[in-house]
N, C-alpha and C positions, 0 to 999 in steps of 0.2 A: 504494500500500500504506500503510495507514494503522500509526499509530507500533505501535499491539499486535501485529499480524502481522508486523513490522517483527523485532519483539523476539522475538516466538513462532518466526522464521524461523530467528533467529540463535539462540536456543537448540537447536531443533531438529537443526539441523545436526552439532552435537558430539554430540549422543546417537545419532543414526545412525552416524556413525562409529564412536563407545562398543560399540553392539550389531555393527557390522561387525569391528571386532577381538575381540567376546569369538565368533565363529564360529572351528571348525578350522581352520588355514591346509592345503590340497592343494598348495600350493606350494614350489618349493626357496623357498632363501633371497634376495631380490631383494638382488643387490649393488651398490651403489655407487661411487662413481667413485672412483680413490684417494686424490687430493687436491684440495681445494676452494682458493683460497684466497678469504678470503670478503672481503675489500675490495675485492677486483675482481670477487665474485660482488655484490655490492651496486647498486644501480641500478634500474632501468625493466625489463621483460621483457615484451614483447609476447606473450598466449595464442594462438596459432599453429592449434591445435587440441586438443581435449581428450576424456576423457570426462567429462562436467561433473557434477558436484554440482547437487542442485535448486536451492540458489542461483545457479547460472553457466546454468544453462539458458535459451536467448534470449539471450545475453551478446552484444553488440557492442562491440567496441575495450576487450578487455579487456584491461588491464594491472595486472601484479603488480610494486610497488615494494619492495626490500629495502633498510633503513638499520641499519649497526650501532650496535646502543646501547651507553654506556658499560660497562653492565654484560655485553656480553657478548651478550645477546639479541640477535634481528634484530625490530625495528621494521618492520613489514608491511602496506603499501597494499595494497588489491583494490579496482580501482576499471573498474564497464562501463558501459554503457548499457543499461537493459533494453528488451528483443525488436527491437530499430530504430536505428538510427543516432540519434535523436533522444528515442528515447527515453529515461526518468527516468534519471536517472544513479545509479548506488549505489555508495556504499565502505565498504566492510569495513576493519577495523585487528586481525587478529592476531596473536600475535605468536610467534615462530620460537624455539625452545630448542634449540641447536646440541648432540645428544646424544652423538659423537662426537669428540672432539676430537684424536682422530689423520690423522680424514681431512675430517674440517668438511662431510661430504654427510651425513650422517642428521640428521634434526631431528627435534624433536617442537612442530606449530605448534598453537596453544591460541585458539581463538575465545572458548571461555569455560570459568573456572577450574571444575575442576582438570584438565579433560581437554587433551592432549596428539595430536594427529592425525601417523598417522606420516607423515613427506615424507622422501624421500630423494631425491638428485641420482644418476640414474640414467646419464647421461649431460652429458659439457658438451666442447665443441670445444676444441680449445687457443686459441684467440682469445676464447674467453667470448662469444660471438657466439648460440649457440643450445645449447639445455640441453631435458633431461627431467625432467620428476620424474614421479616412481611412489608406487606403496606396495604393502607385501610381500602386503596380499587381493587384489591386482591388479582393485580396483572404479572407481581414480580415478586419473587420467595428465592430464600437460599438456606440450604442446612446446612451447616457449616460444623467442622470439629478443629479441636487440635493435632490433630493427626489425620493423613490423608485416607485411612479406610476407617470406618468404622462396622461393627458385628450387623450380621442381617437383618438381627431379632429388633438393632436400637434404629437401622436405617428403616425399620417398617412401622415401628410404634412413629418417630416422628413423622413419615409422611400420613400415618393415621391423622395427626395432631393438625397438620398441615388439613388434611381433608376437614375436620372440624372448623377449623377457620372459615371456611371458606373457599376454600382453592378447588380448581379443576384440577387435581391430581395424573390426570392423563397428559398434562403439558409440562409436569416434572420431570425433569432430564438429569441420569447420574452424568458427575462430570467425569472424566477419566483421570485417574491420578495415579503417578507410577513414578517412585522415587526409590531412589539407593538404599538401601538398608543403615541403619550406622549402627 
């Protein structure tokens, strides 16, 4: 992809979303976890499966890294391999506006100013080990771990959790993740 569709990709992205939130929501209200705490939500999270944005579409070993910034922000790796394991690698840097500050799970993450994309932590284990996020159009979802594979038993109870929400479950896509041993 050359640097203009590069750029035209990453614009595009937040005006899709823009026009996805100015649509009526048919949905209750997607809630939240009740408390986040976000220095331990910070780190590596392996995309597990999703329903991808066209960006993440062919994503291989994709991981989302979150760093808190002094001011408060979370600082935001997205970083896959497009359609292949070897494929071009790409990252993305948005960045995360913690909207919420009594329960730290609602965000609003901004690929490009001014817009705000809703993220909410729809779910996270008490070991911070594996988490959801949503948003209240129920068009984008990600399960996410700390570790690239997680057991079938806990990849099926979340996409249950996922189907409770809300979500059309048949547009979740496992991502492929295949890393080195250490």
């Amino acid at each position: 992809m050359n640097l203009r569709n590069h750029i035209a990709a990453a614009l595009l992205a937040p005006a899709l979303t823009l026009l996805g939130a100015c649509q009526s929501t048919r949905h209750p209200e997607l809630p939240t976890v009740a408390r986040v705490d976000l220095p331990r939500f910070m780190g590596d999270w392996y995309v597990i499966a999703n329903i991808p944005t066209f960006i993440e579409r062919g994503a291989h070993n994709a991981v989302e890294n979150y760093a808190l910034a002094p001011d408060g922000t979370i600082a935001t790796t997205f970083t896959f391999r497009a359609d292949s394991f070897t494929g071009k690698r790409r990252q993305y840097h948005p960045r995360g506006f913690v909207l919420d500050r009594r329960s730290n799970a609602l965000w609003g993450m901004r690929f490009v100013w001014p817009i705000k994309a809703d993220y909410r932590i729809t779910y996270l284990n008490d070991d911070y080990s594996q988490t959801v996020i949503g948003r209240q159009q129920r068009d984008y979802v990600w399960i996410m771990a700390r570790t690239p594979q997680i057991p079938a038993a806990d990849y099926e109870r979340l996409l249950g959790l996922v189907a409770t929400q809300g979500y059309d479950t048949s547009k979740v896509q496992r991502v492929p993740q295949s890393w080195p041993e250490k």
